[in-house]
BALOBA-1460 file (C-alpha; in Angstrom, 3 decimals):
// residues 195
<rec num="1" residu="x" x="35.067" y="37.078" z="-45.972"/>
<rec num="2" residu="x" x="31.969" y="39.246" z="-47.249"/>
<rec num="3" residu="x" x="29.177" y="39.424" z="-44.875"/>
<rec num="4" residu="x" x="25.427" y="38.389" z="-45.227"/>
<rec num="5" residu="x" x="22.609" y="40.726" z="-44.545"/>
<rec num="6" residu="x" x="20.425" y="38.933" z="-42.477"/>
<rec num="7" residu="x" x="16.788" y="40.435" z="-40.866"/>
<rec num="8" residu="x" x="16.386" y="40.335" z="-37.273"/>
<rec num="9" residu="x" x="13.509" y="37.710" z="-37.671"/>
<rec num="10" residu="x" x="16.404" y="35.243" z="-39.769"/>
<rec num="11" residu="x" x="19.207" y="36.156" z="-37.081"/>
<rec num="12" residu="x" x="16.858" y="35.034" z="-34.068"/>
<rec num="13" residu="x" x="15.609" y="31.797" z="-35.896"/>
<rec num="14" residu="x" x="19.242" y="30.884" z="-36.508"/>
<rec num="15" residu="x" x="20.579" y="31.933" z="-32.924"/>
<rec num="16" residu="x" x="17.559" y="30.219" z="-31.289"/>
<rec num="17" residu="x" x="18.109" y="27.115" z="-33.080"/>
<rec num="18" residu="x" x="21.772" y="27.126" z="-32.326"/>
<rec num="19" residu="x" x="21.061" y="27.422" z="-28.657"/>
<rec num="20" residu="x" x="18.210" y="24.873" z="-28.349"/>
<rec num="21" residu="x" x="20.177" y="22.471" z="-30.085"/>
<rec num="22" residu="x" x="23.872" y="23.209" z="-28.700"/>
<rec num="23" residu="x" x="25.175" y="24.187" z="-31.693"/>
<rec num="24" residu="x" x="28.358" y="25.654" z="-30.385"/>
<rec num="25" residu="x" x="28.890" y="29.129" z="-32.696"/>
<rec num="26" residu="x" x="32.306" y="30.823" z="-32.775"/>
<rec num="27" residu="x" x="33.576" y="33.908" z="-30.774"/>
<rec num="28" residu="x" x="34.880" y="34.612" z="-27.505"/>
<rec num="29" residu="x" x="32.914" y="34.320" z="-23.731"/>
<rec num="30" residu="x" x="31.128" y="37.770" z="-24.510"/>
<rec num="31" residu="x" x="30.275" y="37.024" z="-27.564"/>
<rec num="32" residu="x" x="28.549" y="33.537" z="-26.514"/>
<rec num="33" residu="x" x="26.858" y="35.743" z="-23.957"/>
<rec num="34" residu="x" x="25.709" y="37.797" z="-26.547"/>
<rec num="35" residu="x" x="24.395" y="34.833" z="-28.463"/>
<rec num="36" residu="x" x="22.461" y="33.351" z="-25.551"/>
<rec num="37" residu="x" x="21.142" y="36.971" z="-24.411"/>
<rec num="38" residu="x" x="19.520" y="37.404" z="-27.856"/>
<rec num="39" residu="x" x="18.255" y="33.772" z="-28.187"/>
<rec num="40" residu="x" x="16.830" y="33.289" z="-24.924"/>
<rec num="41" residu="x" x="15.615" y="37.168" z="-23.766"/>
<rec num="42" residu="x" x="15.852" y="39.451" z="-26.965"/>
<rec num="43" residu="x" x="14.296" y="37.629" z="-29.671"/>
<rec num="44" residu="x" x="11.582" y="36.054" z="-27.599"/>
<rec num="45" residu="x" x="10.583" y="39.479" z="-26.429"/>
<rec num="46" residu="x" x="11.130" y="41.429" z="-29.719"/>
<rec num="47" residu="x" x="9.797" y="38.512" z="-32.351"/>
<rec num="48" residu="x" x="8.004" y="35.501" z="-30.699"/>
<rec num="49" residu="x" x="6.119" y="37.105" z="-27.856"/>
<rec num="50" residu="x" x="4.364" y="39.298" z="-30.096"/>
<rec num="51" residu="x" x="3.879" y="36.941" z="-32.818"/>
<rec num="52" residu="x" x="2.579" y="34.607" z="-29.803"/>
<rec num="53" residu="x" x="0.332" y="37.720" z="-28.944"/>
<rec num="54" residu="x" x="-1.123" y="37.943" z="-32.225"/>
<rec num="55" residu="x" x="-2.062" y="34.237" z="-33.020"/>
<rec num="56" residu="x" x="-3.910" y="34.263" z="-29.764"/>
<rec num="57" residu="x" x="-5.767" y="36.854" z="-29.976"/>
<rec num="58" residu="x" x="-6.627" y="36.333" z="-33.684"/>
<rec num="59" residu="x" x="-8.284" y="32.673" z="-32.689"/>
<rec num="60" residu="x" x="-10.023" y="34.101" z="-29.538"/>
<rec num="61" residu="x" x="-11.484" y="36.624" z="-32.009"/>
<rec num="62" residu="x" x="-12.749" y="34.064" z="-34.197"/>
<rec num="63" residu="x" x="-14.226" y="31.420" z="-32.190"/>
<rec num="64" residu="x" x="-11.179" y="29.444" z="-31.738"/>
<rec num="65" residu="x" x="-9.594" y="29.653" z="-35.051"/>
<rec num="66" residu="x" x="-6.483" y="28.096" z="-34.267"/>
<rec num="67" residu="x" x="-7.656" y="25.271" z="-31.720"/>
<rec num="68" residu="x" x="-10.923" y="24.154" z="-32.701"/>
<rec num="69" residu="x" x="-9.716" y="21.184" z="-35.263"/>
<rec num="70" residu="x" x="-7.424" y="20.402" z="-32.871"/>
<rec num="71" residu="x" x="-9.912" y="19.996" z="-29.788"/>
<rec num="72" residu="x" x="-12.260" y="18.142" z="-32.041"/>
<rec num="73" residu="x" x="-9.264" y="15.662" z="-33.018"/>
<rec num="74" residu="x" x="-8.543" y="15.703" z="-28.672"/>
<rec num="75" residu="x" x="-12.558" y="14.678" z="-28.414"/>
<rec num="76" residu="x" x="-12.329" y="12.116" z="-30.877"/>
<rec num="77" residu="x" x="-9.025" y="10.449" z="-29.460"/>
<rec num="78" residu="x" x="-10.845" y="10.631" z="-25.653"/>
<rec num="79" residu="x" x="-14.049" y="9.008" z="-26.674"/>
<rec num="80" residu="x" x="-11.277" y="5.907" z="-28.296"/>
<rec num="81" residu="x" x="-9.156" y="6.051" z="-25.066"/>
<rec num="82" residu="x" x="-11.437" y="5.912" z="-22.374"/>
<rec num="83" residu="x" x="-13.711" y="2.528" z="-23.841"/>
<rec num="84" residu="x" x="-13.637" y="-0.065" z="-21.752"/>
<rec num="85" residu="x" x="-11.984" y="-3.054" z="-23.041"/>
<rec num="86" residu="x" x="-11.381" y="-6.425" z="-21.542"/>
<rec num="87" residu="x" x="-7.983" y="-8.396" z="-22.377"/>
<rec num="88" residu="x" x="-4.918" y="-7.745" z="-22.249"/>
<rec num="89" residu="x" x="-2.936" y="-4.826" z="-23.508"/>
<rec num="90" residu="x" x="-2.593" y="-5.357" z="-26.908"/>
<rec num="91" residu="x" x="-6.499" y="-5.510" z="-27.872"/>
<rec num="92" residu="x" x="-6.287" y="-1.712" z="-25.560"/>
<rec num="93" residu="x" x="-7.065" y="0.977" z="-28.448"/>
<rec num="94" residu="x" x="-4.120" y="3.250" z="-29.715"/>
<rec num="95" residu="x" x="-5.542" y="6.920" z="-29.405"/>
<rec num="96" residu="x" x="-2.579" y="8.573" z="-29.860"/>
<rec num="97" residu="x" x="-1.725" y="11.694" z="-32.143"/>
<rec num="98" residu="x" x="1.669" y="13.715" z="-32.361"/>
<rec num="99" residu="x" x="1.420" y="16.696" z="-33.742"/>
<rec num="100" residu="x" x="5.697" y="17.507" z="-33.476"/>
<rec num="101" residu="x" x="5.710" y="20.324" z="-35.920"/>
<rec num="102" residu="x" x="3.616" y="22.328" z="-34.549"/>
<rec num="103" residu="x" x="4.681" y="25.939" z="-33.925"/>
<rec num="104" residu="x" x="4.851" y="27.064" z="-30.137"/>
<rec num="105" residu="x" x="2.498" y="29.640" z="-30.697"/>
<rec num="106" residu="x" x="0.190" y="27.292" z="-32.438"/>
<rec num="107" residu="x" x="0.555" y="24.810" z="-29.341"/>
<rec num="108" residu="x" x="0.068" y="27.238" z="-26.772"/>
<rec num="109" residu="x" x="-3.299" y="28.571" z="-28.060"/>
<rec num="110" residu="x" x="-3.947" y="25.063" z="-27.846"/>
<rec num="111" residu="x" x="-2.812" y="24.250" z="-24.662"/>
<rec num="112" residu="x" x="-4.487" y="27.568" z="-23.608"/>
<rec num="113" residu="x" x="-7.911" y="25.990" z="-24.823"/>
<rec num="114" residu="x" x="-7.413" y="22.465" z="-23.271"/>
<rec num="115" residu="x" x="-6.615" y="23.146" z="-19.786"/>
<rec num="116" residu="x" x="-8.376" y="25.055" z="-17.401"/>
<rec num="117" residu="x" x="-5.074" y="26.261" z="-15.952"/>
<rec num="118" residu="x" x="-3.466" y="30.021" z="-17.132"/>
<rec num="119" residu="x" x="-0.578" y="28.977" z="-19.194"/>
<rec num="120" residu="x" x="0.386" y="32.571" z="-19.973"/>
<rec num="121" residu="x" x="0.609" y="33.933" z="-23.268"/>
<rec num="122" residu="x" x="4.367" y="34.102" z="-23.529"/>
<rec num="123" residu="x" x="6.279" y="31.805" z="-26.648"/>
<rec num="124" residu="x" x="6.827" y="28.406" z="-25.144"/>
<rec num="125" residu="x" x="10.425" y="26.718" z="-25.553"/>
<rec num="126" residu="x" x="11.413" y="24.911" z="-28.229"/>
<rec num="127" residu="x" x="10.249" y="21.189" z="-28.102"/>
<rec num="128" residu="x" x="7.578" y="21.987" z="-26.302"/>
<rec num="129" residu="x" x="4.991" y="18.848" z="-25.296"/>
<rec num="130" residu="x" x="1.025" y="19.444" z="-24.667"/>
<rec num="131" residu="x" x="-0.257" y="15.740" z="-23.501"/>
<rec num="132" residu="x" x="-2.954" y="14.227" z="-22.045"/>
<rec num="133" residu="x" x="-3.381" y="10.502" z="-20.332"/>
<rec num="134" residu="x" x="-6.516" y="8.220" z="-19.802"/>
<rec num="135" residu="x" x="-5.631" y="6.537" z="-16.751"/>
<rec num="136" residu="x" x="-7.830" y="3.162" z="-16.164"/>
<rec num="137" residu="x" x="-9.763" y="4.414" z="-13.704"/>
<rec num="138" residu="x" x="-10.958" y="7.021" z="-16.430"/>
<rec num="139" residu="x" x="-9.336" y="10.082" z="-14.993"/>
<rec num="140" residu="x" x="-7.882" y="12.841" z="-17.275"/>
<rec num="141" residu="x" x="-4.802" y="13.931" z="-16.660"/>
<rec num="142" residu="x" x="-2.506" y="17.059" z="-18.459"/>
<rec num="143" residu="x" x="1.171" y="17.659" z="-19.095"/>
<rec num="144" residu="x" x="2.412" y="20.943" z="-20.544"/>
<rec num="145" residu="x" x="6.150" y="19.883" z="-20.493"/>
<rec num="146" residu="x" x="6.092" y="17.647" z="-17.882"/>
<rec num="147" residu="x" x="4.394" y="19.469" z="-15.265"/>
<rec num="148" residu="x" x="0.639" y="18.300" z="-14.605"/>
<rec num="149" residu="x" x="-2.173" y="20.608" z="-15.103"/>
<rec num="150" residu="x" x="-5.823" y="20.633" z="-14.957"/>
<rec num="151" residu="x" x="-7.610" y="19.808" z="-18.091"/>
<rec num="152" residu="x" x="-10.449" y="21.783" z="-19.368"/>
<rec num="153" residu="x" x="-14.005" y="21.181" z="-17.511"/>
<rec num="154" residu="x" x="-12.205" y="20.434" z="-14.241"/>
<rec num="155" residu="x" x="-11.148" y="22.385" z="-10.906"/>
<rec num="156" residu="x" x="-7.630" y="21.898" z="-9.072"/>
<rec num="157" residu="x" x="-7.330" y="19.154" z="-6.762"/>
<rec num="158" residu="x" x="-10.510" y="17.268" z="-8.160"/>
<rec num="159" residu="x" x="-10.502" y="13.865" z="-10.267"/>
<rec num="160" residu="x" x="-10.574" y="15.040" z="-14.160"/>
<rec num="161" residu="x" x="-13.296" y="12.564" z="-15.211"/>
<rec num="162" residu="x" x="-13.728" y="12.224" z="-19.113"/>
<rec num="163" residu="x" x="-16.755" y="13.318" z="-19.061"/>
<rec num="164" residu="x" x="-16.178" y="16.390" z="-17.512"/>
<rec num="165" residu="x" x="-13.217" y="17.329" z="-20.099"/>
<rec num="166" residu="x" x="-15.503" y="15.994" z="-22.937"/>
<rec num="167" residu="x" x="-17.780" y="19.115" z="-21.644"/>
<rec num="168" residu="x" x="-15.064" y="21.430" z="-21.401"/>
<rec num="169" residu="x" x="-13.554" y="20.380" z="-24.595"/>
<rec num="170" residu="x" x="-16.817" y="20.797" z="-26.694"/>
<rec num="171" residu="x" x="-17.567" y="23.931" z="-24.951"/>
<rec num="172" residu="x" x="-13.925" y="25.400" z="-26.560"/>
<rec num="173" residu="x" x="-14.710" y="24.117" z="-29.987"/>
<rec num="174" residu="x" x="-16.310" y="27.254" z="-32.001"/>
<rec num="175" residu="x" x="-15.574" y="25.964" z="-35.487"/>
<rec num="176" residu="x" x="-16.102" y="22.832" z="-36.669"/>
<rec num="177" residu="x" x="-15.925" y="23.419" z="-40.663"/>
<rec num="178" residu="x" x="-12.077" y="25.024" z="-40.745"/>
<rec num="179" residu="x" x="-12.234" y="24.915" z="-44.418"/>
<rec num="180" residu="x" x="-15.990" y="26.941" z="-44.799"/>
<rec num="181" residu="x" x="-14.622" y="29.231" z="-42.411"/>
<rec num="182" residu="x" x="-11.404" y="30.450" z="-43.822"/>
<rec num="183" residu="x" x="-12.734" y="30.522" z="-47.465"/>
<rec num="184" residu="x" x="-12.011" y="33.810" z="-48.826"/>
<rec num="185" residu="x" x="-14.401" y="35.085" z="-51.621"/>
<rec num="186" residu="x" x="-11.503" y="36.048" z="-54.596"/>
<rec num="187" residu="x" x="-13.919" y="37.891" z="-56.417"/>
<rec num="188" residu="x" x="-14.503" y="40.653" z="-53.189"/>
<rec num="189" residu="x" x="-11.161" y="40.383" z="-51.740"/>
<rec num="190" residu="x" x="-8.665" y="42.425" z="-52.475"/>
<rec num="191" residu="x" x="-4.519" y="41.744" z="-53.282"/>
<rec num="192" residu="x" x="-3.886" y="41.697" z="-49.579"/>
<rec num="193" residu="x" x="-6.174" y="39.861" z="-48.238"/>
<rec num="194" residu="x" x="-4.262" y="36.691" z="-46.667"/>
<rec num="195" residu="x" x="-5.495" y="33.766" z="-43.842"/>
């Protein structure tokens, strides 16, 4: 059987998919030890962590970069959720937007954007889940998988009004033309300049 050559990067996509998803791979206890190890300590500190790192501080660089289309869409589907409507439940209005590809690091400088809480600036898990709800009474509430925490604009142990996360919401948004803002001019920039 001839062997692959495989980069680190392709090895800990592969192992950390197999592992997320119970992919059962062959070899004996250590060796399945070995497999977890790398998927669940090595790779997140060698790849993800630093690629986590970088997309992070890139948008905090650049007035939000990476979160700023993304908080606009979260203002737009707020000012839907939170009208008052009379009825019953099916003339409510859908604001609801799933964004299930997104990269970890792409959620979590999102998540770190739209709630007031620290949420660290280590890779998230795979299948990771950023939510928020509009209860009726108008309150705001935030899940970063499944545990509540407080949106953006609000302190702990306070009701999250709308309006208060509208605030901190707009207050996060530093771009609001994505496409003016990563134009690159082709006749200054050079062969490796990338977005």
């Amino acid at each position: 059987m001839k062997e692959m050559q495989v980069t680190g990067v392709e090895l800990c996509d592969y192992l950390t998919w197999a592992y997320y998803n119970a992919i059962p791979l062959v070899g004996d206890i250590d060796r399945q030890e070995d497999y977890r190890t790398l998927a669940t300590e090595t790779c997140p500190q060698d790849y993800y962590d630093k690629i986590t790192e970088t997309v992070l501080s890139v948008s905090a660089a650049n007035k939000n970069l990476v979160s700023s289309a993304f908080l606009t869409n979260l203002v737009n589907q707020v000012n839907l959720a939170s009208v008052k409507q009379t009825g019953n439940a099916v003339e409510l209005p859908l604001a609801f937007s799933n964004y299930q590809a997104l990269n970890s690091d792409v959620l979590l400088a999102i998540a770190s954007q739209s709630l007031a809480d620290d949420v660290g600036q280590k890779t998230l898990p795979a299948s990771s889940q950023l939510f928020f709800e509009i209860w009726a009474d108008n309150t705001v509430h935030g899940f970063l998988n499944d545990v509540e925490l407080t949106p953006v604009g609000c302190t702990v142990n306070t009701a999250c009004t709308t309006e208060k996360f509208l605030a901190g919401l707009k207050a996060k948004i530093g771009l609001t033309d994505l496409e003016a803002a990563c134009k690159v001019d082709t006749a200054t920039a050079g062969d490796d300049t990338f977005i």
